[in-house]
VOGU-3710 file (C-alpha; in Angstrom, 3 decimals, decimal comma):
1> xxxxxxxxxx> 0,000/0,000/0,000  1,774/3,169/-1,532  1,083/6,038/1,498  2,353/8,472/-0,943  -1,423/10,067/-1,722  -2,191/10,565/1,469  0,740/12,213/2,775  0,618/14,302/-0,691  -3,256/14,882/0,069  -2,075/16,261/3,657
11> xxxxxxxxxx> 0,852/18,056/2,363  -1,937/20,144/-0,582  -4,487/20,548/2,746  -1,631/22,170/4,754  -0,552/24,616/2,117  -4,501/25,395/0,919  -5,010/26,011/4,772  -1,871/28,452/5,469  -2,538/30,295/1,806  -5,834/31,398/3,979
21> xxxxxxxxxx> -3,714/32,566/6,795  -1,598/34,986/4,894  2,316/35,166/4,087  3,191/34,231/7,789  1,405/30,823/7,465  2,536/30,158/4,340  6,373/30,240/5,415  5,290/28,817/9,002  3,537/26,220/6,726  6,508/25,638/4,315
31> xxxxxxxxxx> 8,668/24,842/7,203  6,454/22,591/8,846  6,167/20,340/5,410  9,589/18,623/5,530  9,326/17,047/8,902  5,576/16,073/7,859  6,421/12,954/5,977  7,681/10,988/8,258  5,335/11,945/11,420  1,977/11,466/9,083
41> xxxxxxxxxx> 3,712/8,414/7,697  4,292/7,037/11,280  0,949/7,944/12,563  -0,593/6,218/9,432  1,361/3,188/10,022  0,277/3,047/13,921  -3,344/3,369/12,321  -3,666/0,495/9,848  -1,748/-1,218/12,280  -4,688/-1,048/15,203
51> xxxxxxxxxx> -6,977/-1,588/12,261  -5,187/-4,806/11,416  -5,427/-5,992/15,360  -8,951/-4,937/15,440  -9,804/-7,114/11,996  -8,177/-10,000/13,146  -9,725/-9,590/16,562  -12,855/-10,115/14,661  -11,867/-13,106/12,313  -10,642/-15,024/14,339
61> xxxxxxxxxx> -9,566/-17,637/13,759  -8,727/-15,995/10,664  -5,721/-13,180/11,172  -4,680/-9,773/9,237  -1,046/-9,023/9,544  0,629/-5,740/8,391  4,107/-6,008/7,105  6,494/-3,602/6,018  8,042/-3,517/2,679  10,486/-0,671/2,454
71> xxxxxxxxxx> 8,488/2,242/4,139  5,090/1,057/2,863  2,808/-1,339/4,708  1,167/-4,800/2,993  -1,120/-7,020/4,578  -1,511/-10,978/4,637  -5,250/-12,074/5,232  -5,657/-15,586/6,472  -9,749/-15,785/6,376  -11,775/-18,527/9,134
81> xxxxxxxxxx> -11,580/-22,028/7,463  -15,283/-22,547/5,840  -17,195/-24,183/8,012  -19,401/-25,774/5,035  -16,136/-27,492/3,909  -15,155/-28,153/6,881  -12,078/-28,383/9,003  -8,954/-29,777/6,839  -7,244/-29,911/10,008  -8,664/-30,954/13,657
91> xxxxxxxxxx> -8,817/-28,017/15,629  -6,098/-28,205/18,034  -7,454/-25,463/20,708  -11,029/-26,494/21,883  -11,363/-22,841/23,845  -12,439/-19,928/21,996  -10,611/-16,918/22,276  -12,727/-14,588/24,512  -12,315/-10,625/22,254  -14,456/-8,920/25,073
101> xxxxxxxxxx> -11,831/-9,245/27,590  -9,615/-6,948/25,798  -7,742/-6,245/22,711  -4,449/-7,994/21,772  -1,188/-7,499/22,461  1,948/-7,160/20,794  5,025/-9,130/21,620  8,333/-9,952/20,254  9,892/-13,590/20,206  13,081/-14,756/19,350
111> xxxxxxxxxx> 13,318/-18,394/17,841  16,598/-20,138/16,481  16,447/-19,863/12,434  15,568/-23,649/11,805  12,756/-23,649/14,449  11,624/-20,271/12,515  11,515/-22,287/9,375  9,671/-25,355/10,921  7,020/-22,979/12,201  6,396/-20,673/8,881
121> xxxxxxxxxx> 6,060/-24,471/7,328  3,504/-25,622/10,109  1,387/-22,285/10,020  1,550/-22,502/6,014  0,825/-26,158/5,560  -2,329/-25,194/8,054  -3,254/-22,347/5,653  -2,903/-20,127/8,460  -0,377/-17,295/9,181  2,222/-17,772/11,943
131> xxxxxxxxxx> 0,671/-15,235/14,246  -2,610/-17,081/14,153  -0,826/-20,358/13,988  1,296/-19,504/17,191  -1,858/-18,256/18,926  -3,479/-21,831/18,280  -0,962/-23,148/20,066  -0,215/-21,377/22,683  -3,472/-21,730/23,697  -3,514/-25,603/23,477
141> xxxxxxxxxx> -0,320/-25,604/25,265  -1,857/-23,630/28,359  -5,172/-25,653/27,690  -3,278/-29,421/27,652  -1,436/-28,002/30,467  -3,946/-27,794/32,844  -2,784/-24,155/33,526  -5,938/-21,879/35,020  -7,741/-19,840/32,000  -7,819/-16,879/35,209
151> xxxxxx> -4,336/-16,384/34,371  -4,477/-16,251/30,246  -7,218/-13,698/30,629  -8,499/-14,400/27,307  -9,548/-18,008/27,346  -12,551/-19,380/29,057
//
């Protein structure tokens, strides 16, 4: 997704807006534009991004993930498996993921590069993304586990 247009769009609004405010506004504006870019690109990045959490929030178990490419932003959609055609794998996690609780969170996690490779292969073979395939199992881990759902917060 090129943010180019947008920025551009606030860039034309800025300089329509000080041309209104006199010569004063104009170089005020002027200045202003070169440290735009990257502050509107940021806070456009930190708003699909919430958008994308919110989505997949509501898909579950289907995920949207944003992903950077340079300095603009893609997105992978895994949609729900059909449920007329159903499951091509058994469902692994017998909770449901409870989105009233609370939004989701953001973590990071380091793996070794081979176990990175086995789980992109897992989560692909699945036809699910490796945020919603990590998710899954996390969540049977806890589950097989016997560790109390109080703690996860999200699971009943």
């Amino acid at each position: 997704m090129d943010l180019a247009p947008y920025i551009d769009r606030l860039r034309n609004e800025l300089a329509i807006a000080a041309e209104a405010g006199g010569e004063d506004a104009r170089v005020l504006a002027e200045r202003l534009l070169a440290p735009l870019d990257s502050a509107a690109r940021l806070v456009l990045l930190e708003a699909l991004s919430k958008a994308s959490d919110e989505i997949t929030r509501d898909l579950a178990p289907g995920s949207v993930e944003m992903r950077l490419r340079g300095r603009d932003p893609g997105f992978v959609v895994t949609p729900p498996p059909d449920p007329q055609s159903g499951p091509t794998v058994p469902p692994a996690h017998s909770g449901t993921l409870d989105t009233d609780e609370g939004g989701t969170s953001r973590i990071s996690l380091r793996v070794p590069d081979p176990l990175k490779h086995r789980i992109e292969a897992a989560a692909s073979g699945e036809g699910l993304s490796v945020n919603a395939w990590l998710v899954r199992v996390a969540a049977t881990a806890l589950d097989t586990h016997g560790i109390a759902r109080r703690h996860v917060g999200w699971a009943r």
